[in-house]
N, C-alpha and C positions, 0 to 999 in steps of 0.2 A: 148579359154581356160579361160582369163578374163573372158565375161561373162559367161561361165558355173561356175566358180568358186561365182562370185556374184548373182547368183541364188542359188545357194546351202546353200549360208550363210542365203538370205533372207530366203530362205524355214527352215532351222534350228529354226529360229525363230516362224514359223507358229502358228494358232491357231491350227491347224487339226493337233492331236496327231499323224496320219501315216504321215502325208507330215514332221511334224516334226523331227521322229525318222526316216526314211529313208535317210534325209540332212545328220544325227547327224554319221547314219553310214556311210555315202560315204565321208563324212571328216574324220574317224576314222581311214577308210582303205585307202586316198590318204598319213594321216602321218603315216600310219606304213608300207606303202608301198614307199615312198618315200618323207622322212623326208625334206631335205633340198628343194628339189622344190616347195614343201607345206610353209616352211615356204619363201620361195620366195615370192610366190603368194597371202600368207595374206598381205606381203608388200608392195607389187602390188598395193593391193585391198585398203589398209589403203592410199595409196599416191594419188588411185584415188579421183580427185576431181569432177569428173563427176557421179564416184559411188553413190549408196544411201549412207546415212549417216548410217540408219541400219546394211547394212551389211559392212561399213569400222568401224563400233564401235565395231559388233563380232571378225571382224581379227584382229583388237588390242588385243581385251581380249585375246584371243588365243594362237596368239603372247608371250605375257606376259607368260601366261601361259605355254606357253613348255620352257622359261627359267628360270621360279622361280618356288618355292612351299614351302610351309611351312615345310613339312615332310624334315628333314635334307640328308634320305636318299635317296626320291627322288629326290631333290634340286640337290645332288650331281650327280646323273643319266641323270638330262636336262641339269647342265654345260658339262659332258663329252660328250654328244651328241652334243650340238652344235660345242664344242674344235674341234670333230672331223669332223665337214662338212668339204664341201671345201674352201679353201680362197679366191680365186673366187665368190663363191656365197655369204657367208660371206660380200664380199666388196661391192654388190649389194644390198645387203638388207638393209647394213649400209647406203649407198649412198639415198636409197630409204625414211628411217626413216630420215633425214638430209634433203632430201628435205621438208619432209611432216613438219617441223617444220612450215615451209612457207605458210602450207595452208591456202586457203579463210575460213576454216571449222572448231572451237574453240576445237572441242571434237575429230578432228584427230591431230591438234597438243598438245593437251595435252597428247591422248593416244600416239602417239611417242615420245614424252618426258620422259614418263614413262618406254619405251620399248626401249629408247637410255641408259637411266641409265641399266637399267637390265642387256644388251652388259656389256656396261663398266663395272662392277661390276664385272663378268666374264675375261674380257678382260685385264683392265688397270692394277687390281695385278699380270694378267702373263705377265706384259708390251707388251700389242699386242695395238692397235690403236692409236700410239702414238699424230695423229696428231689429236683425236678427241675433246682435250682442244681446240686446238691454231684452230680451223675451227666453233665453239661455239662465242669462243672468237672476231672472225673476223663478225661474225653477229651483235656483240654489237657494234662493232668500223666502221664497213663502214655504212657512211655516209647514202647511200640509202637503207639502210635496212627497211622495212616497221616497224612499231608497234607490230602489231601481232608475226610475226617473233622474235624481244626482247624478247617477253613477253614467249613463248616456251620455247625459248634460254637460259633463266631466268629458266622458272622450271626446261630446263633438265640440267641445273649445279647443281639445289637444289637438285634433284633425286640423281643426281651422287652424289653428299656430303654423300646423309643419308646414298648410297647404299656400298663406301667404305672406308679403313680408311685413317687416317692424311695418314700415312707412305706409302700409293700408290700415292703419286701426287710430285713431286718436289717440294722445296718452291718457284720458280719462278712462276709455276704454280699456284700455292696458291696465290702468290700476286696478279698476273693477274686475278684470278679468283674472289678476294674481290673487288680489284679495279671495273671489271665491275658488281657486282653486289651493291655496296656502289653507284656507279654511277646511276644504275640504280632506285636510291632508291630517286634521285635528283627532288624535286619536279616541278621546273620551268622546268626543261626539257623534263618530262614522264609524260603519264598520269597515273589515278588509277589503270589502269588495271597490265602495266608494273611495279610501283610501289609494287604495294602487292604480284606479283613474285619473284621480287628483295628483296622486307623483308622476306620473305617466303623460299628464297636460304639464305638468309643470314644465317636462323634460325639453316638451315642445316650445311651452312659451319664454324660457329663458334669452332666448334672442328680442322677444321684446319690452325686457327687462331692465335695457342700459340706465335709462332713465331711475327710476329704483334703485340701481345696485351703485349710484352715486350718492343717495342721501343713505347716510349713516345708519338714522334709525328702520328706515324701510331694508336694509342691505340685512341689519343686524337678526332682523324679524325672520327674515327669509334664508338666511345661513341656519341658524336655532329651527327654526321647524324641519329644513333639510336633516339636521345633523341628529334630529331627534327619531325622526322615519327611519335615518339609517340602521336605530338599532330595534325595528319593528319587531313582532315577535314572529312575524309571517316573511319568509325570506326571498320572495318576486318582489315583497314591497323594498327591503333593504337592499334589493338587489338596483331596484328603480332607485332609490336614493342616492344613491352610490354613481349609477349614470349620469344622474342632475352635477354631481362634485365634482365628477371627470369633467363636463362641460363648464363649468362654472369653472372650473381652474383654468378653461384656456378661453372662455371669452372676457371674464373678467378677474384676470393675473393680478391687476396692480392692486386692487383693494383686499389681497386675502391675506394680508398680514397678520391682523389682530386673531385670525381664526384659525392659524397651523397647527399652533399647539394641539388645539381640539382638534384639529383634520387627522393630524399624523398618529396619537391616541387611536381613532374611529380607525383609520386603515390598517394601524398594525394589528390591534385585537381582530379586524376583520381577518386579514393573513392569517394569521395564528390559528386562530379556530374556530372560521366559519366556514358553510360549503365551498368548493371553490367557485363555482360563479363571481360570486359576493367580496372574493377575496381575489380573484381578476381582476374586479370594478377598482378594488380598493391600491392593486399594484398598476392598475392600467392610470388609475389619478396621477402619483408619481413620474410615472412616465409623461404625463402631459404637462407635468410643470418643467419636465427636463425638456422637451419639443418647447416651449416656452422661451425658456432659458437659453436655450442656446439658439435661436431665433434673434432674441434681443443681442447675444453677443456677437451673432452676423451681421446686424443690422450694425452695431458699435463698429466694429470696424470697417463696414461700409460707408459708415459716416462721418470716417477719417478721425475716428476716437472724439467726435466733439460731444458724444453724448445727448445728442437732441433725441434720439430713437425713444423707445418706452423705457419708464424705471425698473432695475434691476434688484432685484429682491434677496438675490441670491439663497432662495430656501433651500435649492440642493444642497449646496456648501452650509449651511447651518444645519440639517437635518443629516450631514454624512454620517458622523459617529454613532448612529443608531439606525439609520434606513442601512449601509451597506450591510451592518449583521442580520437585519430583518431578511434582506433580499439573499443573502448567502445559502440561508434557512433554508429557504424556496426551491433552493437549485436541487434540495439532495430528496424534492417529493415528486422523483419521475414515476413514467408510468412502467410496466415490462415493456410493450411491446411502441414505445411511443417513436423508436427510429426505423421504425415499421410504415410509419402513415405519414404523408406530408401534411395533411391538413389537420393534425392534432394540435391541440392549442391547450396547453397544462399550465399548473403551476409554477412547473422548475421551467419553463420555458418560456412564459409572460416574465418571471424575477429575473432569467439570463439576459434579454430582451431589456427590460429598464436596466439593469447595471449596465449594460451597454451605454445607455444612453448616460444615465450618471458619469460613466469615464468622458465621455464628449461632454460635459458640460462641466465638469470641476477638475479636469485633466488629471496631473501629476497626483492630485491630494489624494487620489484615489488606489492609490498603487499599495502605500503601507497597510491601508486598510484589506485589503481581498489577500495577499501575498502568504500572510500568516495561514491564511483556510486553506491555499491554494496546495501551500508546502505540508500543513499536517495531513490531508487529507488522498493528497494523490498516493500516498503508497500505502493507503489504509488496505485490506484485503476485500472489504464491504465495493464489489462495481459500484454502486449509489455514489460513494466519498469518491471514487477516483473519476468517474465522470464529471460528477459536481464540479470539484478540481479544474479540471482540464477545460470545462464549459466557461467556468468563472475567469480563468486566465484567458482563454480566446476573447471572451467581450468586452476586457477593458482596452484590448488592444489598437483602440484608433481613441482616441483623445489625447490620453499620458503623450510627454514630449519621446521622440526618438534618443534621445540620452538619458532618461530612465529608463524606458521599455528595453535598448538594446542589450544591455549588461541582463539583464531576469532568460530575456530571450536567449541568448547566449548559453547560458549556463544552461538551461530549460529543454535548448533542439533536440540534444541526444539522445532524454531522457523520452520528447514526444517521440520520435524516429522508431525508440524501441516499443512506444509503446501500442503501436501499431501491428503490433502482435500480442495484446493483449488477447485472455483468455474469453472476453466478454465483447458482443457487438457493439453495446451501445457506449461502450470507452473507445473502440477502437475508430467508429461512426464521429464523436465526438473529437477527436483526435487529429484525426483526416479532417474536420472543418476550422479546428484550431491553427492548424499547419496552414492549410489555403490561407487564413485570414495573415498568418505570420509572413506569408511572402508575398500576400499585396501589399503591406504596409512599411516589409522592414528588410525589400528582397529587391536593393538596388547598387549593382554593381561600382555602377561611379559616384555611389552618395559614403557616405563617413562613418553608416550606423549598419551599412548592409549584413546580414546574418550569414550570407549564402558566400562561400568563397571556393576557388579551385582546388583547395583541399579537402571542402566536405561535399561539395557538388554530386561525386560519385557515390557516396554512401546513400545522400538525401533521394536521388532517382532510383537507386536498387530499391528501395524501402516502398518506393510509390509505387514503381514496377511490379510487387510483386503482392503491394497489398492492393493494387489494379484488380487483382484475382479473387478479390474478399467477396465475400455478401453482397448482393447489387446497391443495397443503400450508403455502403462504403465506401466500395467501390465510385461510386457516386461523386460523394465528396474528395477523396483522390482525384478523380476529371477534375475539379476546382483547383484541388493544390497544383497538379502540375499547368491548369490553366493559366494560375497567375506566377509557378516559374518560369513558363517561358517569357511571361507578359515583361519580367524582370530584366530580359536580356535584349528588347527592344531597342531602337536606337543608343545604343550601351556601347558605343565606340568601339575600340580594340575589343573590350571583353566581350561585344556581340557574339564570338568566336568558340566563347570556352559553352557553350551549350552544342555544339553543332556536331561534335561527337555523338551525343546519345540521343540525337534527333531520330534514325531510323531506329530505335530499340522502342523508343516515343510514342514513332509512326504506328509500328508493327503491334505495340499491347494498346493504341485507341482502338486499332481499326478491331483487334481479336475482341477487346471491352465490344465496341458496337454491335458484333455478333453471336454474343450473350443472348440465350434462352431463358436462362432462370429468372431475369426480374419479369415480375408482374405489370410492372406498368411499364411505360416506353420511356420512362425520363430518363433512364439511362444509356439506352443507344442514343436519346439525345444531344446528353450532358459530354458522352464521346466524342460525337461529330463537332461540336461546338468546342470544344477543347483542341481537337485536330484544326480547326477553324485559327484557333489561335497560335496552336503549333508553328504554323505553316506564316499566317498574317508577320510573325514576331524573326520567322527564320534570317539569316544572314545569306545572302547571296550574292555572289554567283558560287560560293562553295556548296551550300545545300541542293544548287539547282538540278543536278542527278536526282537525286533523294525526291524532292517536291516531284521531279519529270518522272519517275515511276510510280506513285502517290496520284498524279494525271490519269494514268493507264488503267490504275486499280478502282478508281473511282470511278473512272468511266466503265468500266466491264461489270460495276456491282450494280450501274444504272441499267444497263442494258441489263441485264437479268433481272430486274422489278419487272420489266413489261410481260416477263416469262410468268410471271408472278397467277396463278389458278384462280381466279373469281369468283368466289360461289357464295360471295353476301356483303352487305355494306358492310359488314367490317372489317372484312378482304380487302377492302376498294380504301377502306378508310387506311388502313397498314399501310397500303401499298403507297397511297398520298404520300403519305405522313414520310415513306423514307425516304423515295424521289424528293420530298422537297428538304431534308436535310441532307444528300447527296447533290442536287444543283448547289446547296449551299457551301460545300465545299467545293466545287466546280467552281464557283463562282470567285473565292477565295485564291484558288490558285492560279486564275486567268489575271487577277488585278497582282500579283506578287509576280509570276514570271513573266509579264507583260511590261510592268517597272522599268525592267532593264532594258537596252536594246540587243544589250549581249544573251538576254535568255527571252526574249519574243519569239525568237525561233522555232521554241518549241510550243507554244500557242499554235502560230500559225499550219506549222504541218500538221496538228490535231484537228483544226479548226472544223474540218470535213467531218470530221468524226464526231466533233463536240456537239456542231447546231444539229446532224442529224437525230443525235439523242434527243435535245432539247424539244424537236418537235412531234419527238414521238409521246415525250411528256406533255405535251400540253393536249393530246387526244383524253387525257385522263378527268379532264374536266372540276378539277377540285380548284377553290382558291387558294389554297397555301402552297400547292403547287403551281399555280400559275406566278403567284408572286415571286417566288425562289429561281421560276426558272427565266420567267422577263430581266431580274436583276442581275442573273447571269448573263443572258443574251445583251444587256447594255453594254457589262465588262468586255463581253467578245465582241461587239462594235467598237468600241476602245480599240482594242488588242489588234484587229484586221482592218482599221480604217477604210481606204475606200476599196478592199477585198471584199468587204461587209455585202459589198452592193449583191455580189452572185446568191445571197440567202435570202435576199426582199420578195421576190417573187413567191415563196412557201412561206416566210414568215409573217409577210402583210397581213395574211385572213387572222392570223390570232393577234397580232397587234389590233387590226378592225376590231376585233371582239372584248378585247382587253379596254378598249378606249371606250366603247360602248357598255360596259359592265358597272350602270349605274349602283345595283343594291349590292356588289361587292364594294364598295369603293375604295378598299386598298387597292383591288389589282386595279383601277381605273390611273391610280392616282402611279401607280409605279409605269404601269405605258405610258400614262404621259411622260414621264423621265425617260424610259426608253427611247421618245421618239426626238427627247432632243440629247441621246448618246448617238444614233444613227442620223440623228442630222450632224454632229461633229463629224461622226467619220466619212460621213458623203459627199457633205456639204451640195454642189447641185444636181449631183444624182439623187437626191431626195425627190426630186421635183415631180416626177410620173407620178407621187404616191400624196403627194402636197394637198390635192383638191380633198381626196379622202378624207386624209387627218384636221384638214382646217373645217371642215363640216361635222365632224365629230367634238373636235375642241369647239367649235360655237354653238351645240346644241349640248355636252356638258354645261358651259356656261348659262347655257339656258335654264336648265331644267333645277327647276326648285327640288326636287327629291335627292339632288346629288349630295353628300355630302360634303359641306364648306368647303372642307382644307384641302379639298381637292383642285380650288381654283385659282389660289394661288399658282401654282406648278404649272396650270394652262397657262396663264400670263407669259410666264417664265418662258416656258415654250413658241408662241407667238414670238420669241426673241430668238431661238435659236433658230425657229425654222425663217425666219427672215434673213438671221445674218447669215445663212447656207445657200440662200436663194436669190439672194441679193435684191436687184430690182424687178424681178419676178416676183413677188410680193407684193405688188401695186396693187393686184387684182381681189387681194383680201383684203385692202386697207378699209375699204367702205365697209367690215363689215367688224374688223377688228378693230379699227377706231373708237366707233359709240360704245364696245362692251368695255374698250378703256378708258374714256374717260364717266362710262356710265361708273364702274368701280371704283375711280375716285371720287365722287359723290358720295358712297356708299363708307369709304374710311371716313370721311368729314362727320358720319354720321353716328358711328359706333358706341358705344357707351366704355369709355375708356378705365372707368372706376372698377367695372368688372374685369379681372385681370387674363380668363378668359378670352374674352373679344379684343382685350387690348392686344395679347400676343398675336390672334388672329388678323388683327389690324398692322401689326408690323409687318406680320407674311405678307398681306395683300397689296400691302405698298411696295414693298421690294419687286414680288411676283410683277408689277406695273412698269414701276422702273426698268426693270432687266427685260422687260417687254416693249418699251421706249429706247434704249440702248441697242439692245440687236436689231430693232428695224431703222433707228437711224443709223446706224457701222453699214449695214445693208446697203441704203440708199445713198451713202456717203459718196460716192466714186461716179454714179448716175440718177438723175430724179429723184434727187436728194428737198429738190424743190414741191414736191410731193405732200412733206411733212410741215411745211410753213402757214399753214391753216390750225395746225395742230399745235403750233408751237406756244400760243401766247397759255393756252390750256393745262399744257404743259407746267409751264412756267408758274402757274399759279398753284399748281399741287404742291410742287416744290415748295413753294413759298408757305403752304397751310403746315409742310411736314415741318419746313424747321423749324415753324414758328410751336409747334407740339414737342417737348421736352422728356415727353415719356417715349418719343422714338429710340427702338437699339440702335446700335453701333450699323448693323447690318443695314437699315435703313438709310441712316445717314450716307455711309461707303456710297451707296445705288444710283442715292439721290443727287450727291456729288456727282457721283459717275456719271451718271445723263444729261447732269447741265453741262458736263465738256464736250458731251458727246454730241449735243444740241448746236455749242459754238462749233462743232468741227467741223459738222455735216452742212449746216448750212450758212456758215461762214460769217462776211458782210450783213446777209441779211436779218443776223439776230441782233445786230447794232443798236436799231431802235427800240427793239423790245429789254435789252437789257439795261439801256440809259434810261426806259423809264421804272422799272422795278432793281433798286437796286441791294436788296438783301440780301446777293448772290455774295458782297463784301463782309459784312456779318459772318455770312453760314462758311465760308470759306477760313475767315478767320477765327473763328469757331474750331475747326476742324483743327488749324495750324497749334491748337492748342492743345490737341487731345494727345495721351500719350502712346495711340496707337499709328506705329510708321508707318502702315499701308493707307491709311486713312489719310494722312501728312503725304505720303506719294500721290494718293490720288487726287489730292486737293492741290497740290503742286502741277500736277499736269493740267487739271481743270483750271487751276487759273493762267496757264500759260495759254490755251485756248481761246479763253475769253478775250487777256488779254494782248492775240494776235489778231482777233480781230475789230478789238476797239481802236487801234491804232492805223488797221490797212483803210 
């Protein structure tokens, strides 16, 4: 059986496509014919050391894989399968995996290393293998244990770290498990190999450290051996040390005092002159004490300055006068072609990046310090100095107070403006992002520090205008600057005005930018349409509304030419996606901007024929990212045509059916659902022919365990719109919409709120509940409102568990309000005695009267005027 099974493995592998798929089925059908003696046998296979190495590296992967998987719900499918083998075979396999740590062979004992954690991982939270710590452990402490064998032993403790949490290990355990992996981190006693296992476990088991890194002398052990690896002579290992310091500064902030000195020494001679890797790790630690830092000072001022949050250490501000020359240094080691490549990650790019962050966490103190480099160096001849420059001045730019920054800024624009014609790309690339970040932060008309004024306005748009035209990666950055000047002239009063001159000059170089050949990748007709996106969002109307109504025409006639678009390979089909759905995105944009007004709906409406017939010719196109762009346009045009909308239902129903049914996209699932409660606002009971459809789709969503979550909230939601559209026509789904709501509120009672995760999830799903109580009682308010009086005390008790829960948002609260008035409205009298006996409705009300949010205080105002109309009739 061995070898028939190591024949099959190797044949899996084959070049000959039949000998390959033949293997692939007779392994298919021995695990779904007989699971456990399958996985027996790959363990067999992995432990042989006479096997190939070929096919003991497949039975690892295998291995691996029938106990883990990314997909949550087949993950939970391969632990219950394994839970259920036998313990018997179970103890054989494990036995098997624990010897192969030992093998002659590097790539079986690392894949068993990998495939002991994965056990565990399964095993040790349901406290089943208790002895597989202290049998690990005993490989590090006897004497004759070969090297190899450490060095396994070592990663499968690190596995097991990453794979569970603090709270599955005893702290004995924990101790024992640093001890030998601090141990092994001992340089005179291991070699390189053991070594960088042991930093590499460490990096993993630092989260089950807390305990440790509170006593002194265990904290002081484990700082000193870290800081001594750092400066290994082998640089994966200093590079691993270095990841343990990054972490260790942001799980445990408060105790790294006594150690900075030492830290800030290790990272600057790292900078200086080690590879960069090493000297990343060492500018990326910095960076996470400034994430740190200005963490605690968000938290300070959320805690109304009383100081209860964590202590504030303030290392940036001690460490400024020699980190910002450190990080200065950094800026001027770019690469040639680094504004070439998005995804390049360099030295002057990690050092621009933490200054960044340094200005957000020690604001103004930071301004004298960079200012001096910023002025000698920008008019150096050397590109390197004048980038540097220009980089270093863009990233202090959001912390420092606006009455420091504006007076530099000031004096500074004209010089950026020109220097946008600089003779070198990556000043001119740098320049253009500097400028962007200048007019999101200091490019506001009716504020006191604004840069941008009606006298230079026109110089600053020729300059964009024309360096729109530069190299696409420039170019690029230009879509950002002009994206955040328009963003500047937003709700800007009178001055919304002084932009609306050079709107079509705006219009006319996005759209020419869009249809740009030269760049290589698509981000830039992206970064166009989405800039146009904002043009238009920010416009003043009814004066631009011409402008925007020919900008309609052109957009529409460049979609209708995608369809024209020649096929001939996915990544035809891919382009093609890709522009229709940044084209409905601007569709989309200007349906919700001239729909706004009622003076400029006009011009909605007479396109409207023309708009959805596009739309559905887009969605034959079959991709999700067009399907998303163009549903969320088609809501905005439900909006726009209210009950016009009706004459599109009949051709657009089959892709709504399909959209709502699109469990494994479940963006587009999640935006039809939205769609259908935009077409329920604009139908209201012309929905109704399409009602049975949709409510059969939204309750087998809510069914189906593969959907994803956050798509369920939005059904709830929706159960509310299409109630209040349908009014007491809705009876007929309450039996089925009932139990999935109050079966949901069980399901918040149950969540694990510590995880911040599920708690946000938890706020959706309460609201999603609420606004789905709200619209079906406003529904039945007027008739068979007595429908809901079974449902009501049910009701009332969620309420009661939400307010008594303090980690609910605002938005919750508003909901929750909202439905207890809408409880007393609808059914009047009859909630008299359900409210006389639970009365926390006085509480949560007066609760509300307290907050300093007035819609919250309106809505709590009318909810109690509800109640108490009918305590009194």
């Amino acid at each position: 059986m061995a070898m028939e099974v190591t024949q099959i493995l190797l044949s899996a592998q084959s070049a000959d496509g039949n000998v390959r798929t033949a293997a692939e089925q007779s392994l298919k059908q021995f695990q779904e014919q007989n699971l456990p003696v399958f996985l027996l046998s790959l363990s067999v296979e992995l432990s042989n050391d006479a096997s190939p190495t070929e096919s003991r590296r497949l039975a690892g992967i295998i291995l691996k894989n029938s106990l883990d998987a990314k997909d949550a719900a087949r993950k939970e499918g391969l632990v219950q399968q394994w839970v259920s083998i036998d313990i018997s075979i179970k103890t054989q396999i494990k036995d098997l995996l624990m010897r192969t740590l030992g093998s002659s062979v590097s790539e079986a004992r690392h894949t068993s290393s990998q495939v002991v954690a994965k056990i565990a991982s399964i095993e040790i939270p349901r406290r089943e293998w208790p002895e597989l710590i202290s049998r690990l452990l005993s490989n590090m402490t006897q004497p004759e244990s070969p090297a190899p064998l450490k060095q396994a032993t070592l990663e499968a403790l690190g596995y097991i770290c990453e794979e569970i949490s603090p709270q599955d290990l005893e702290q004995d355990q924990v101790n024992s498990v640093l001890t030998a992996v601090v141990q092994g981190m001992n340089q005179t006693s291991n070699g390189p190999e053991i070594r960088l296992s042991a930093v590499s476990a460490l990096y993993n088991a630092l989260d089950f450290a807390q305990t440790n890194f509170e006593n002194e002398m265990e904290r002081n052990y484990i700082m000193k051996v870290v800081c001594e690896t750092a400066v290994s002579k082998e640089a994966e290992i200093r590079k691993t040390a270095f990841e343990c310091l990054v972490s260790i500064s942001s799980m445990y902030y408060e105790v790294l005092e006594p150690y900075m000195e030492t830290l800030f020494t290790l990272t600057a001679n790292a900078v200086k002159s080690d590879e960069e890797p090493i000297a990343l790790q060492a500018i990326e630690f910095w960076s996470t004490i400034c994430d740190e830092e200005i963490e605690i000072q968000e938290e300070y001022v959320c805690d109304d300055e009383t100081g209860t949050g964590a202590p504030h250490s303030h290392f940036i501000q001690k460490a400024l006068p020699l980190l910002v020359p450190m990080l200065l240094e950094t800026l001027l080691k770019q690469e040639e072609d680094q504004d070439q490549d998005d995804n390049v990650w360099n030295l002057s790019m990690a050092g621009g990046t933490c200054l960044g962050l340094v200005a957000r966490t020690v604001g103004d103190s930071i301004v004298p310090l960079v200012m001096p480099f910023v002025q000698e160096n920008i008019v150096k001849a050397d590109w390197r100095s004048r980038e540097a420059a220009t980089f270093a001045f863009g990233s202090i730019l959001e912390g420092p107070s606006l009455e420091k920054l504006s007076p530099l800024v000031n004096s500074g624009l004209e010089f950026l403006l020109k220097a946008m014609k600089d003779e070198n790309s990556h000043v001119k690339d740098t320049t253009a992002w500097t400028l962007s970040r200048i007019f999101e932060i200091l490019h506001s008309p009716s504020g006191t520090y604004s840069v941008i004024s009606p006298t230079n306005l026109q110089s600053i748009v020729m300059v964009l205008l024309e360096s729109i035209k530069d190299a696409p990666n420039v170019a690029e950055k230009v879509c950002g600057a002009i994206y955040y000047l328009a963003q500047g002239y937003e709700d800007a009063g009178t001055s919304s005005s002084i932009f609306s001159p050079y709107l079509g000059d705006v219009i006319a170089s996005l759209l020419l930018t869009a249809d740009r050949t030269d760049a290589s990748n698509l981000r830039l007709r992206a970064s166009a349409y989405e800039t146009l996106n904002e043009v238009v969002r920010c416009a003043k109307i009814p004066e631009t509304s011409s402008l925007i109504g020919h900008l309609l025409q052109a957009i529409m006639t460049r979609l209708a030419q995608t369809m024209e678009i020649q096929i001939l390979s996915s990544e035809d089909r891919e382009k093609q996606s890709d522009l229709q759905a940044l084209l409905c995105g601007v569709l989309q944009v200007i349906i919700q901007k001239l729909s706004g007004l009622e003076e400029t709906k006009p011009i909605i409406i007479q396109a409207a024929d023309q708009i959805m017939y596009l739309f559905l010719q887009v969605f034959s196109c079959r991709s999700s990212t067009v399907h998303e762009e163009a549903m969320l346009a088609i809501g905005a045009l439900a909006y726009a045509t209210g009950p016009g909308f009706a004459k599109y239902m009949p051709d657009f129903y089959k892709y709504l059916d399909m959209g709502l049914q699109n469990f494994e996209e479940y963006q587009v699932c999640s935006i039809s659902v939205g769609v259908v409660g935009d077409v329920c606002r604009a139908l209201d009971k012309d929905i109704l022919p399409y009602c049975d459809g949709i409510m059969t789709h939204l309750l087998k969503d809510l069914s189906n365990s593969a959907l994803h979550r956050s798509v369920k909230p939005p059904i709830f939601s929706c159960f509310g719109d299409i109630a209040l559209a349908i009014a007491d026509q809705f009876e007929k789904y309450l039996p089925y919409a009932m139990p999935m709501l109050q079966g949901a509120s069980e399901i918040c009672s149950q969540l694990d709120i510590n995880d911040e995760e599920m708690s946000e999830y938890g706020n959706q799903l309460r609201r999603g509940i609420f606004e789905a109580y709200s619209g079906i009682l406003q529904g039945f308010k007027n008739s068979k409102a007595e429908l809901m009086m079974p449902y009501a005390a049910h009701l009332l008790q969620f309420i009661e568990a939400v307010f008594k829960d303090k980690e609910r948002d605002d938005a919750v609260t508003k909901a929750a309000v909202a439905v207890m008035g809408d409880l007393a409205d609808a059914l009047g009298p009859n909630m008299r005695i359900l409210l006389k006996d639970c009365t926390f409705h006085v509480a949560f009300l007066g609760e509300c009267f307290e907050s300093e949010d007035e819609q919250l205080k309106e809505t709590a105002t009318w909810t109690q005027g509800m109640i108490g109309r009918i305590m009194v009739s």
